[in-house]
N, C-alpha and C positions, 0 to 999 in steps of 0.2 A: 479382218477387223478394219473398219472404215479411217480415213486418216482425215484429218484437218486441209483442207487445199492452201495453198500457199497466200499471203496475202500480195495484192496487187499493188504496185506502187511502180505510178509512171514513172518513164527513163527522166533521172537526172535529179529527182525527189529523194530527197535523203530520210532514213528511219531516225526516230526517235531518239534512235539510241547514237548515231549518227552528229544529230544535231548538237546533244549535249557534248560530243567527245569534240566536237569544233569550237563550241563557247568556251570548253575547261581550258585547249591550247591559246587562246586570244587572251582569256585572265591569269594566267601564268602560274606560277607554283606558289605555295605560300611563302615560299624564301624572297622569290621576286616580288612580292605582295607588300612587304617589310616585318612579315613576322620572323626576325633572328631571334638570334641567342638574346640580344638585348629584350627582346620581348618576352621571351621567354622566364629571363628573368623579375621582366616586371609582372607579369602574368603570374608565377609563382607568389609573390610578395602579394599581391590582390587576395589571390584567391586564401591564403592565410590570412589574412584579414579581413572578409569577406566570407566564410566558409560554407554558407548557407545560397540556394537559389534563391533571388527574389523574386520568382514569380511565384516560385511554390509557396514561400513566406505568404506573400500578399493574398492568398485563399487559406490560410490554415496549415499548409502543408510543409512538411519537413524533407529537405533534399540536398547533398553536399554540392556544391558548385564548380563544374568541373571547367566550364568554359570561362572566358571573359569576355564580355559582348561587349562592340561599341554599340550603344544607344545610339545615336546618330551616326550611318555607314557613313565609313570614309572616303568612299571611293577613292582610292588613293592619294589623298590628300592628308599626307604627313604629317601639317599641324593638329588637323581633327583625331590623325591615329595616336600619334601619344599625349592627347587632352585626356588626364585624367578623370575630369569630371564626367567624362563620357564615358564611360564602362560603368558595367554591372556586371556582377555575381550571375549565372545563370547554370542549371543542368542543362544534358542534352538535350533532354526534347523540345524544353522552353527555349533554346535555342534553335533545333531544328523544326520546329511545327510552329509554336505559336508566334515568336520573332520573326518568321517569315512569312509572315501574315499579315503580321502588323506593318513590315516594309511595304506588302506590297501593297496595302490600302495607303500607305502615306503615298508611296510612287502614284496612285491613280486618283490623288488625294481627297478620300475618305477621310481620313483622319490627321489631325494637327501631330507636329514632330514632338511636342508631349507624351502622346500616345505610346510613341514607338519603346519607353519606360517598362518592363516586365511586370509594375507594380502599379501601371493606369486604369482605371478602369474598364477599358476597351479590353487588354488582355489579361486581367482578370475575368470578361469575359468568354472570352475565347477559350480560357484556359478552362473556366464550366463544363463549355458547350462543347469541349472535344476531348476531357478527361475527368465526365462529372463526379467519381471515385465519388 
């Protein structure tokens, strides 16, 4: 049976999977991040109060909210992490797909820091166009 040949990658080019496992040691663990116990408890307290995704909300959809997103990444900038007003209700996926969509058109800026809201227009459209259920 025939095999796959190896892929070629000049000396000293790192694979893919390579790259990521260098950028995850430079960003540190989420404990180093500032997500403790303190966050965890405000994270609970949100999400009880918050118990719906709003991005799923904002198309019709119904979804419990498992994360707490900053709206505006903190980059580690402590005051931005525990602004209140900066979080939203989110599930996974509106967290892991369409959130990071929206950063990364504000990073190349496509889009105003409005945008970056799970319940803006922009990701409501996204959220169409990649889960039109």
């Amino acid at each position: 049976m025939p095999t796959m040949p190896g892929l070629f990658r000049p000396d000293g080019k790192q694979s893919a999977k390579q790259v990521r496992q260098e950028a995850d040691k430079r960003r540190g663990t989420a404990r180093e991040r500032g997500y403790t116990s303190r966050w965890d408890r405000e994270a609970t307290v949100f999400k009880r109060n918050n118990p719906l995704c709003l991005g799923c909300q904002a198309v019709g959809r119904t979804a419990a909210a498992v994360v707490v997103d900053h709206t505006m990444p903190h980059r580690g900038d402590q005051k931005l992490f525990w602004e209140r007003a900066n979080r939203q209700p989110s599930c996974k996926w509106h967290h892991d797909v369409v959130k990071q969509r929206l950063e990364q058109m504000h990073a190349d800026g496509k889009i105003a820091t409005d945008q970056l809201r799970l319940d803006s227009a922009t990701a409501k459209e996204l959220t169409m166009r990649l889960d039109p259920l």
